[in-house]
NUKOL-247923 format. One record per residue (C-alpha): x, y, z. Coordinates in steps of 0.001 Angstrom, whole numbers. Layout:
<sites>
SITE        px        py        pz
SITE         X         Y         Z
...
</sites>
This chain:
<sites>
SITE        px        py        pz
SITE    -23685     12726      7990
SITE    -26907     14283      8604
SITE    -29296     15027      5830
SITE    -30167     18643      5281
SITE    -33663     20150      5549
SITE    -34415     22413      2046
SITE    -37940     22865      2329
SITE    -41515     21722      2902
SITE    -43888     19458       886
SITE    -47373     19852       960
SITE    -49848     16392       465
SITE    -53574     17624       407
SITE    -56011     15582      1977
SITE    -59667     16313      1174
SITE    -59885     19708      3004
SITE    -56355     18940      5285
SITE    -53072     20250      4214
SITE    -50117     18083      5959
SITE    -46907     20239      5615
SITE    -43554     17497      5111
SITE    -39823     18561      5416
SITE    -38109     17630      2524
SITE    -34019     16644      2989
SITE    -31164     16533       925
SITE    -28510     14131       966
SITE    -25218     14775      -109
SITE    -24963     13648     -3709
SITE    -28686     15676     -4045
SITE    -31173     13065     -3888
SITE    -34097     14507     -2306
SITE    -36931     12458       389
SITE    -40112     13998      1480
SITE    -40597     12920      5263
SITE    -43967     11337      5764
SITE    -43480      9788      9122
SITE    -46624     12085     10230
SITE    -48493     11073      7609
SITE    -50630      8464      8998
SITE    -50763      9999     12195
SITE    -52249     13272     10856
SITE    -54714     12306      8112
SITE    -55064      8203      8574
SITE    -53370      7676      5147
SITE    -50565      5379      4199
SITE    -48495      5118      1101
SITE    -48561      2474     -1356
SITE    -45237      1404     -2756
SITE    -45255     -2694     -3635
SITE    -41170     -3323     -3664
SITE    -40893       164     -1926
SITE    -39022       823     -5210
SITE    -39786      5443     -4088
SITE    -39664      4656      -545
SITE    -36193      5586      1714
SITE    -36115      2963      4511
SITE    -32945      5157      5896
SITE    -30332      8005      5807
SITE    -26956      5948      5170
SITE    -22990      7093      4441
SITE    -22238      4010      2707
SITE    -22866      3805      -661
SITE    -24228      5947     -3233
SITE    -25877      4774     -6862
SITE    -26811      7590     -9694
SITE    -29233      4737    -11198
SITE    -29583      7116    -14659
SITE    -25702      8058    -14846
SITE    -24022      4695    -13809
SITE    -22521      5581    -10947
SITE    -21430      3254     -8215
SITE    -19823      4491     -4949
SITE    -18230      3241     -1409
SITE    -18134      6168       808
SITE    -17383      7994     -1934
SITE    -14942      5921     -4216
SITE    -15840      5102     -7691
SITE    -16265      1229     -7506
SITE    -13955      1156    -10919
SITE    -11393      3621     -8834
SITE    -11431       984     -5806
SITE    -11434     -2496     -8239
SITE     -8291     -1006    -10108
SITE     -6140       248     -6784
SITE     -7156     -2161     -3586
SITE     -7622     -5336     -2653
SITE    -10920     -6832     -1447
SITE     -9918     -6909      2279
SITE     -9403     -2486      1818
SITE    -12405     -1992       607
SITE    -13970     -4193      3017
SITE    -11820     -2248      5907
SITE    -13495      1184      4002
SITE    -16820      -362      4174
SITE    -16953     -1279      7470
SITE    -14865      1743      9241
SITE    -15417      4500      6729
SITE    -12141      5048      5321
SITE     -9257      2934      3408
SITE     -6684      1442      5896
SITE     -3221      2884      6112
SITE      -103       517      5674
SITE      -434      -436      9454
SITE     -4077      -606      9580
SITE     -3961     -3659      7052
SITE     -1143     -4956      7882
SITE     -3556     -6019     11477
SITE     -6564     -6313      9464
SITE     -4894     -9080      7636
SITE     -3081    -10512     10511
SITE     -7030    -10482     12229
SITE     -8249    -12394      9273
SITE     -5445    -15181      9222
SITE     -5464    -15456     12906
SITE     -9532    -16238     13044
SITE     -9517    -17828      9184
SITE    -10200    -21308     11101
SITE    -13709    -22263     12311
SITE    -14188    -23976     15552
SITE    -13432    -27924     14610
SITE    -16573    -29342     16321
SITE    -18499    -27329     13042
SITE    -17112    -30243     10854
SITE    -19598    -32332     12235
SITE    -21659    -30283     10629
SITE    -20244    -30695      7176
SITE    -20444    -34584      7909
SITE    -24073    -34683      8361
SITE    -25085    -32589      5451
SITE    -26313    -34458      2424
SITE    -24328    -34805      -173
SITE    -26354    -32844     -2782
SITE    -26775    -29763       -74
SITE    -26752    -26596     -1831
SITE    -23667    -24516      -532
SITE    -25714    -21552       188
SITE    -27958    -23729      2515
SITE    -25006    -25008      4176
SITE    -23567    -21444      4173
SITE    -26424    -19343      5953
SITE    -27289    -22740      8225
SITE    -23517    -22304      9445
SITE    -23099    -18498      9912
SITE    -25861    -18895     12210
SITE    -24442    -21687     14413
SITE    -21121    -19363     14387
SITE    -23353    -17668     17171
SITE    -23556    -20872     18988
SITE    -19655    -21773     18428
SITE    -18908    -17670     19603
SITE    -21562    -16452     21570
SITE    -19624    -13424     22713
SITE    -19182    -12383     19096
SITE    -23256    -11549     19446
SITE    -22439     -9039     22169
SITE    -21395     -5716     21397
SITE    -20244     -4695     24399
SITE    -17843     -7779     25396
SITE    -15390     -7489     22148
SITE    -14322     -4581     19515
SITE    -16281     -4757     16112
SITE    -12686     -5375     14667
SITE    -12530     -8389     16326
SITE    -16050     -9508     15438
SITE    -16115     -8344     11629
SITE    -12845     -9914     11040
SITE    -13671    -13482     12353
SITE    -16838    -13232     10085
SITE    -15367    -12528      7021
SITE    -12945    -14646      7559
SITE    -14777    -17559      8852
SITE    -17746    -17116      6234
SITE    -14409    -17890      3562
SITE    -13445    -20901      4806
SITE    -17307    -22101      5335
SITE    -17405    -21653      1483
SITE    -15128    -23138       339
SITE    -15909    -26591      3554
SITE    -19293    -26399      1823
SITE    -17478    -27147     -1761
SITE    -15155    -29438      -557
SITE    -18274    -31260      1056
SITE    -20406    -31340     -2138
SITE    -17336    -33226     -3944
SITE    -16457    -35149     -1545
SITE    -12787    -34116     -1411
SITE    -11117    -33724      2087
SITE    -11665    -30081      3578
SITE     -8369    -28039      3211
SITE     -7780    -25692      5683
SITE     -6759    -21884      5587
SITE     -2820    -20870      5544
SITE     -1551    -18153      7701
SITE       701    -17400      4301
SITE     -1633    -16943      2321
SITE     -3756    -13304      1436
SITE     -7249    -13877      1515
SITE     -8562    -14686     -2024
SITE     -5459    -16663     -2303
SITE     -6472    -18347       963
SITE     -9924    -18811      -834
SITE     -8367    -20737     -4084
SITE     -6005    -22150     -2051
SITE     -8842    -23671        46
SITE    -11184    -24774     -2928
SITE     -9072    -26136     -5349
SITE     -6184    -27197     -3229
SITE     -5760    -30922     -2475
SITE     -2818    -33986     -1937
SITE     -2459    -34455     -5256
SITE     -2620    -30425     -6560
SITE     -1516    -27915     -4462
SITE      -741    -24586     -5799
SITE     -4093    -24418     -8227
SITE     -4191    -20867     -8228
SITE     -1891    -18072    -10642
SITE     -1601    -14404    -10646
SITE     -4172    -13559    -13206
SITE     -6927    -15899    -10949
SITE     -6184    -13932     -8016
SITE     -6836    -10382     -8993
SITE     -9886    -11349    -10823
SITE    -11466    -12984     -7697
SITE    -10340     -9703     -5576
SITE    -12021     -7235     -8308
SITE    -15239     -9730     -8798
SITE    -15488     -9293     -4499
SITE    -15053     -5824     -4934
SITE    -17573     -5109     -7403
SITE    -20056     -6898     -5396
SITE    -18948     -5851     -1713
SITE    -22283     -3452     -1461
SITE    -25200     -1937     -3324
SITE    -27090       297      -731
SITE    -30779     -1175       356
SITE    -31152     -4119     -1708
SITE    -33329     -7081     -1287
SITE    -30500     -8706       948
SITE    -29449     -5627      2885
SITE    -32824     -4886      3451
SITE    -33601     -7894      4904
SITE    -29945     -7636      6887
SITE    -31287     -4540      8416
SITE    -35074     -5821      8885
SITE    -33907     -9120     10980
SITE    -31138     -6379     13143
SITE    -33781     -4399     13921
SITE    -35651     -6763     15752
SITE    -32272     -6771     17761
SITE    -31135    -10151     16287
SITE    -27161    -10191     16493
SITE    -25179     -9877     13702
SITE    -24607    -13753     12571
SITE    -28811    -13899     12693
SITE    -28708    -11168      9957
SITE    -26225    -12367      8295
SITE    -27879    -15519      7844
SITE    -31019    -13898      6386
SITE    -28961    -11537      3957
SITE    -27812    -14832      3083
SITE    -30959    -16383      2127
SITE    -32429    -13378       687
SITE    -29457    -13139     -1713
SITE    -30255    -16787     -2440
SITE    -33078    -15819     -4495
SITE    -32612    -16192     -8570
SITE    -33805    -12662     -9109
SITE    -31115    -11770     -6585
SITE    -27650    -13115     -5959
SITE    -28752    -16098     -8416
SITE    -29017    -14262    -11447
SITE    -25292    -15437    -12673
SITE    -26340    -18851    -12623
SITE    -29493    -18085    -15040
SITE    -26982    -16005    -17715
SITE    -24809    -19151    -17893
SITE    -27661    -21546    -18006
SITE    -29037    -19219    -20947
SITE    -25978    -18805    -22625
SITE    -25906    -22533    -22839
SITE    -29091    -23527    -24342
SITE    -28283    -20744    -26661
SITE    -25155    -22647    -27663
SITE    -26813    -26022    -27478
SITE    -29288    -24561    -29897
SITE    -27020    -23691    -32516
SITE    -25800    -19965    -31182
SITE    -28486    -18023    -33840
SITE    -28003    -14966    -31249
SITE    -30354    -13173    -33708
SITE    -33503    -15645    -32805
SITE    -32494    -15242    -29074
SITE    -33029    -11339    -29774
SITE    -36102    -11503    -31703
SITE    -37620    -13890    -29263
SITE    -36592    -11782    -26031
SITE    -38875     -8790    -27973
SITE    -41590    -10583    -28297
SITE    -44339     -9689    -26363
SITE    -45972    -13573    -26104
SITE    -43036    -15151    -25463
SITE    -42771    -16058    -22068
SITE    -38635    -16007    -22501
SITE    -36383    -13011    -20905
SITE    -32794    -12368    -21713
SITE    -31310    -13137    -18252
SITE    -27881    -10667    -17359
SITE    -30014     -7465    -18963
SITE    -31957     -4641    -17323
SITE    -31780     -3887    -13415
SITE    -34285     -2465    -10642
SITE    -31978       928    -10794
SITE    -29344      1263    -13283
SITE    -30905      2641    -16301
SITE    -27953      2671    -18207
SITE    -24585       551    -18481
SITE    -24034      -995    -14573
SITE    -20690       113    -13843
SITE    -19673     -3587    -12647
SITE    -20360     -4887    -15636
SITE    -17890     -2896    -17488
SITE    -15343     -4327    -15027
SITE    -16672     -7722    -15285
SITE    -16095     -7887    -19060
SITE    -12725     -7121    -18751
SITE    -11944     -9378    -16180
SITE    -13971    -11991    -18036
SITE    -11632    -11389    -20946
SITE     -8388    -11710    -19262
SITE     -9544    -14900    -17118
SITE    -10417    -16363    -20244
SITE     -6811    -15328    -22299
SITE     -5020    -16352    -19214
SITE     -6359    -20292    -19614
SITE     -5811    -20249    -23945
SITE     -9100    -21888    -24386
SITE    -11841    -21137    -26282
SITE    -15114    -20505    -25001
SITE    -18081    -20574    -27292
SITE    -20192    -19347    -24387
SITE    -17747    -15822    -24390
SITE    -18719    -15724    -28398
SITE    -21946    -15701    -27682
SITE    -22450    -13152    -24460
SITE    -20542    -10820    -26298
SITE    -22765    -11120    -29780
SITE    -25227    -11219    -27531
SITE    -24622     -7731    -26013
SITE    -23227     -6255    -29395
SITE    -26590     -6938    -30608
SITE    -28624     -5915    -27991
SITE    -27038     -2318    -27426
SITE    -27527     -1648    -31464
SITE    -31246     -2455    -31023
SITE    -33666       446    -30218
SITE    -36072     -1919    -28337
SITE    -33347     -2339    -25619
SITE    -31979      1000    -25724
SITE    -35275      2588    -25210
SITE    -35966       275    -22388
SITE    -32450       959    -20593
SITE    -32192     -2557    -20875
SITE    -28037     -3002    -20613
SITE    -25914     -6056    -19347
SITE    -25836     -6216    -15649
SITE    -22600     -7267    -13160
SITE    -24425    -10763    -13733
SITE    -24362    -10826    -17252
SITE    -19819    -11817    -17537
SITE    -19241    -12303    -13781
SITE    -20659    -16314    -13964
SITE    -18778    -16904    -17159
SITE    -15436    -15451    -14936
SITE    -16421    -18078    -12217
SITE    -17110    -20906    -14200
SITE    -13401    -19922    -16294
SITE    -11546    -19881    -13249
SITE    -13417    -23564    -12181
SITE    -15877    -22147    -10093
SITE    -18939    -24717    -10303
SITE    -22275    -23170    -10989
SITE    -23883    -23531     -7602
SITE    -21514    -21920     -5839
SITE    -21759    -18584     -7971
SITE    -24367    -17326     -5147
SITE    -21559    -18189     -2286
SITE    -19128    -16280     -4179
SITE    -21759    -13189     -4464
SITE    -22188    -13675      -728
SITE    -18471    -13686       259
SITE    -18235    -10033     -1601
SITE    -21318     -8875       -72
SITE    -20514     -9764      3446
SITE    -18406     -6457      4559
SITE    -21419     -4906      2801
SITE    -23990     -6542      4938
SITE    -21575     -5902      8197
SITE    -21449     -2001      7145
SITE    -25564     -1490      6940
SITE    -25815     -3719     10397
SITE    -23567     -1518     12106
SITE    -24820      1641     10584
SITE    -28463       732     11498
SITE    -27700       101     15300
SITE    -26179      3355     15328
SITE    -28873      5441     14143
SITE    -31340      7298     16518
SITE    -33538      7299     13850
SITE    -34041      3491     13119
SITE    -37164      1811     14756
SITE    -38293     -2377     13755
SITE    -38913     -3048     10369
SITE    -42729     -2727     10276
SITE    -44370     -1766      6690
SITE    -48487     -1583      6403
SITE    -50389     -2747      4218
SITE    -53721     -1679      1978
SITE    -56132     -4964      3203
SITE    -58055     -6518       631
SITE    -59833     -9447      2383
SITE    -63744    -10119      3517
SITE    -65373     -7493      5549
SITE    -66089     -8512      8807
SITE    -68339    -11798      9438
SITE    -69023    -14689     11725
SITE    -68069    -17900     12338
SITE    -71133    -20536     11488
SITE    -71176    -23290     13590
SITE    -69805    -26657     11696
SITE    -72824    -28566     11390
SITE    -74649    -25346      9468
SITE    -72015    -24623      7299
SITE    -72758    -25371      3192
</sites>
């Protein structure tokens, strides 16, 4: 969809007057165009984080920061994690609407049929030190998936089902290789029986001496907690997805980036922090109301992790989902988790306290979707692969949309320069 012009702005520049269209998306969000700006008066903007700046127009996903609203092409995330499975939504991310009956009944035959990686990769897995991180082993081995399937970088010798399918599908059972690696338990590979988070358990937790690890309750968790993190317009990872693709680096290049990117703890590795917060908490006797008092203080260097984000300034709609998931996971196993106590006195707490309120300073998807992992035996450093996995079709989605769009140049922000004026070099036997 194209935006729609609804006026002119008007930036004054000493005695200059640069006139800039203004557009109008579809949900109302407005942009002034400044692309001339620079051009006409020698100005730039300065945005650190380019937290007011649009990088692009995009159909994909729309967030109402103030309201909590999450959408995929226009389905409420809550709509989508209560009615589909992950590999719909993926097929609606990636191709714009939700498959018919037929159209995933060959989506899912495309991901069983390409759910094995080329075997000569296992080398790979070999080699890798035992104490590898999964997501270095993960964005170290969607790149070689070039290498393995160099026509899967062309787009013109094979259809983008094709290509997105063997990437989501291979990135899965990378994953859980990686895991199987950093135990040291034999690999298990995917079954054409399976459905794909199935597949996924299946793969992880599968092994001679326990094979069928995974129930009901597991399943439908892991296909809502890959739903609720399948995209999130331009964040730090898609924007870097896009950045590396518009260089014209193929897809498994940009993939790889996202990958690190998403790596980052104030990213994709934010789950990891709630749970490692949540247990120092408990390890410290659970006084939630210290924890509280110490967050507000202004000298303490502590945060709570799992609260606040960049745009939702009220309750993140995944987290809503993620609590309830986290609850059921939890019943489903009968045991008790003193960590679940806590997060939730934790949040009580915090949403009855005017300091947070006033901040917008809500749980995030991070804040119950780590304790869901680590319930259903997910190890900690593998909560960033499992973030990955649901951001993939995501990731695929902005790619594809980018090299589409007439309007999309390299990646190439200025900067305001703060160095030395100009100067020259001393010779070396003058210098003090």
């Amino acid at each position: 969809m194209k935006m729609n012009k609804i006026g002119n702005a008007e930036i004054h520049v000493d005695d200059q007057t640069l006139v800039c269209p203004v557009y109008e998306g579809t949900e109302g969000e407005r942009a002034v165009d400044i692309r001339k700006l620079r051009k006409e008066t020698g100005l730039i903007t300065y945005d650190p984080g380019f937290v007011n700046t649009g990088s692009c127009a995009s159909d994909i996903t729309f967030i109402d920061g103030e309201k909590g609203i999450l959408r995929y092409r226009g389905y409420d995330v809550a709509d989508l994690a209560e009615n589909c499975e992950f590999i719909e939504v993926a097929y609606l991310l990636i191709n714009g609407s939700l498959p018919t009956v037929a159209q995933k009944a060959r989506y899912s035959s495309l991901l069983n049929k390409h759910s094995m990686i080329h075997e000569d990769m296992r080398e790979f897995f070999i080699h890798y030190p035992d104490r590898s991180h999964p997501m270095a082993i993960l964005s170290a081995m969607a790149v070689s998936l070039s290498s393995f399937y160099p026509e899967m970088g062309e787009n013109h010798t094979e259809d983008v089902d094709m290509k997105v399918t063997r990437l989501i599908s291979k990135l899965r059972t990378i994953a859980a290789f990686s895991y199987k690696k950093s135990i040291g338990d034999p690999a298990v590979y995917p079954r054409h029986g399976l459905k794909y988070c199935e597949n996924f358990l299946n793969m992880m937790f599968s092994s001679p001496v326990n094979k069928n690890p995974y129930n009901a309750v597991m399943i439908e968790a892991l296909n809502k907690l890959l739903i609720i993190h399948a995209d999130h317009e331009q964040n730090c990872s898609a924007s870097v997805v896009r950045g590396v693709g518009s260089a014209g680096a193929n897809l498994y290049a940009s993939i790889s980036a996202g990958i690190c990117a998403l790596w980052g703890p104030l990213h994709g590795g934010a789950n990891q922090q709630v749970i490692e917060m949540l247990e120092a908490i408990h390890r410290d006797g659970g006084d939630v109301d210290k924890v509280i008092e110490k967050a507000k203080n202004k000298r303490s260097p502590f945060r709570l992790m799992g609260f606040g984000h960049r745009v939702y300034k009220s309750y993140d709609p995944r987290a809503k989902i993620a609590k309830a998931l986290c609850e059921k996971v939890i019943a489903s196993t009968e045991k008790i988790d003193p960590l679940l106590d806590i997060a939730q006195e934790l949040e009580a707490k915090a949403l009855a306290d005017p300091y947070f309120i006033e901040r917008g300073l809500y749980p995030n998807v991070d804040f119950y979707t780590g304790l869901t992992y680590r319930e259903m035996g997910i190890p900690t450093d593998m909560f960033t692969v499992m973030f990955a996995i649901g951001r993939l079709p995501g990731w695929i989605a902005q790619w594809m949309e980018m090299q589409k769009d007439h309007d999309s140049r390299i990646a190439r922000p200025r900067q305001v320069y703060t160095g030395p004026n100009a100067r020259k070099v001393v010779p070396i036997e003058k210098r003090k």
